[in-house]
C-alpha positions as CSV (number, residue, x, y, z in Angstrom):
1,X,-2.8,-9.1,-4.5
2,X,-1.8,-5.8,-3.1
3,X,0.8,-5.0,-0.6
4,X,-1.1,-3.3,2.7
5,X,1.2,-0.3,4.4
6,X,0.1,1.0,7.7
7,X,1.4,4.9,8.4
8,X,1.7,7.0,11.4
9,X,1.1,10.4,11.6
10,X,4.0,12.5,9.9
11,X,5.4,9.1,8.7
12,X,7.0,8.8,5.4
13,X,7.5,5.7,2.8
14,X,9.0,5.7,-0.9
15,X,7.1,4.8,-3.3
16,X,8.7,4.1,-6.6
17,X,10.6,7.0,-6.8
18,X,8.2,9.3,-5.0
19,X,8.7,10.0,-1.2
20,X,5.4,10.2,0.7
21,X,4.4,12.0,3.8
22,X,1.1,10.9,5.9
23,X,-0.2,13.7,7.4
24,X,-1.4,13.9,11.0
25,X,-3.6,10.8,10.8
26,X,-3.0,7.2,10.7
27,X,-3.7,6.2,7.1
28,X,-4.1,2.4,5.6
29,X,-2.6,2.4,1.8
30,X,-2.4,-0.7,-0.8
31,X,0.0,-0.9,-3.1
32,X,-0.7,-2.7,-6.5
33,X,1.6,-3.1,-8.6
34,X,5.4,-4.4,-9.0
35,X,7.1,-1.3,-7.4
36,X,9.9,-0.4,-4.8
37,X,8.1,0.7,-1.5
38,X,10.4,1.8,1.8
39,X,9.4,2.9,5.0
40,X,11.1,5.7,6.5
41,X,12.3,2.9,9.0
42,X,14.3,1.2,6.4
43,X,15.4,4.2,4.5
44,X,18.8,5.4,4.8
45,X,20.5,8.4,3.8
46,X,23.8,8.8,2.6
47,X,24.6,11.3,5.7
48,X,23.8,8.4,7.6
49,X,26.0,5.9,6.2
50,X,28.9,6.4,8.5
51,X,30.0,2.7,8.3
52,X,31.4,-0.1,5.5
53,X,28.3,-2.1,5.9
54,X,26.0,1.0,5.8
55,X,26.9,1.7,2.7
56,X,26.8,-1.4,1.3
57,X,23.0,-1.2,2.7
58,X,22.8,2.2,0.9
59,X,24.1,0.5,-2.3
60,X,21.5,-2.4,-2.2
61,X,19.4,0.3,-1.3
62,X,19.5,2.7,-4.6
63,X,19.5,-1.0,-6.5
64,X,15.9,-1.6,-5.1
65,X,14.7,1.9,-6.0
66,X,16.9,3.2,-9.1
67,X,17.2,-0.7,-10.6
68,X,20.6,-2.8,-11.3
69,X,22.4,-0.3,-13.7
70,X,26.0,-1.1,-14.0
71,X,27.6,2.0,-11.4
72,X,25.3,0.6,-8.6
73,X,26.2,-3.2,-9.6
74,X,29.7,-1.4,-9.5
75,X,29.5,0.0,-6.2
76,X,28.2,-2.8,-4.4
77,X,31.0,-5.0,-5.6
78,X,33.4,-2.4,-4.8
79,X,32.1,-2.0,-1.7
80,X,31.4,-5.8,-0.7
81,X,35.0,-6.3,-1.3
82,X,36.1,-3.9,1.2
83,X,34.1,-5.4,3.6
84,X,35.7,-8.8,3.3
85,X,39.2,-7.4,3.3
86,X,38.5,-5.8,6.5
87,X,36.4,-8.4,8.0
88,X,36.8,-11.9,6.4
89,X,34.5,-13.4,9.0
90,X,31.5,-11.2,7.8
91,X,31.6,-13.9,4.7
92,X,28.6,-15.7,5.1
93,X,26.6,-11.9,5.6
94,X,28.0,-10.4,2.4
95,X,27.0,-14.2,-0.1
96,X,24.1,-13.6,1.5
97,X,23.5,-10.3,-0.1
98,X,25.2,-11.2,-3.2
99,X,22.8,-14.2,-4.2
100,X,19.4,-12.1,-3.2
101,X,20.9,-9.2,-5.8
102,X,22.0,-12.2,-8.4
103,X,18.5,-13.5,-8.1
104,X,16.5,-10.1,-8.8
105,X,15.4,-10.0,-4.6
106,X,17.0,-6.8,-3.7
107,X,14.4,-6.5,-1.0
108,X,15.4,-9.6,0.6
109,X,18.9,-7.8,0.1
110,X,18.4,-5.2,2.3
111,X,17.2,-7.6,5.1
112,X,20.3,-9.3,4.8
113,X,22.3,-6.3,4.8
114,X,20.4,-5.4,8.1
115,X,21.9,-8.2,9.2
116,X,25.7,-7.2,8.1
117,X,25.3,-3.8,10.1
118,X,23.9,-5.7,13.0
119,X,27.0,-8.2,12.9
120,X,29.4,-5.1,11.9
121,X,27.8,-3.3,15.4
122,X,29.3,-6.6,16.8
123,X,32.5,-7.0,15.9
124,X,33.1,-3.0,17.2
125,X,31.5,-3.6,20.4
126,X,34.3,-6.6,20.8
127,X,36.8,-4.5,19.6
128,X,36.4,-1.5,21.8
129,X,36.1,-4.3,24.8
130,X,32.3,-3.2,25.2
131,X,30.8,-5.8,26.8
132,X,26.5,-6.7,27.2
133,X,25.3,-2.9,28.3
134,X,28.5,-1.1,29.2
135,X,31.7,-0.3,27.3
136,X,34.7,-0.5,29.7
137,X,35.4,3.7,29.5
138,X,31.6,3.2,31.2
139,X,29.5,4.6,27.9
140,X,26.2,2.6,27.2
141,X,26.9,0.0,24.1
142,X,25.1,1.0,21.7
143,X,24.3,-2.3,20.1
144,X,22.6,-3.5,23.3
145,X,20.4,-0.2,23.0
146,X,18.6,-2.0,19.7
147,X,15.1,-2.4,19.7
């Protein structure tokens, strides 16, 4: 069975370890084969990982595409540690991640970490004070800006 991807003009996936562009059409590809694929949705740079659970995304991340070698295994630990120092609540997010690596599912991985940014985006928007829409210094919240 091979894995259908959809792209939009200009839009970009990984595949493997090979970035690819669509050009200005909308184009239909299957995948066969056992190999990391990423759309440009999911993909994040290391510019943009400004946070402790972005780059524990970025980590699970380069474990999907470059494999489990020991410095990734390395970083993620390192990394998932910090995050539970900081933020022992965020707990249940990080096993999470941890048993999808421990059982070979890195892509599930990344879903999960999604779901660690989402719940880091939280705990900021409660500790700034920013309430549903508006922050009290009257910015927009970002984290009710999500789509």
């Amino acid at each position: 069975m091979s894995l259908k991807i959809e792209l939009k003009p200009g839009e970009r996936v990984i595949i493997g370890n090979c970035v690819v562009r669509n050009d200005d059409q909308r184009t239909r590809l299957f995948i066969e084969g056992d190999t990391p694929v990423l759309r440009e949705k999911d993909i994040l740079t290391a510019a943009a990982a400004n946070s402790p659970a972005k780059r524990v995304y970025l980590a699970v991340q380069l474990m999907y595409l470059d494999g489990l070698g020991e410095e990734n295994a390395n970083n993620f630990k390192t990394l998932s540690d910090q995050i539970l120092d900081a933020a022992p609540s965020a707990a249940p997010h990080v096993e999470a991640i941890g048993k999808a690596v421990l059982t070979g599912n890195l892509y599930k991985a990344l879903k999960e970490a999604k779901k660690l940014i989402a719940y880091e985006e939280e705990l900021i928007g409660h500790a700034t004070g920013c309430g549903p829409g508006i922050c009290e210094d009257g910015a927009t919240n970002r984290t009710s800006e999500r789509t």
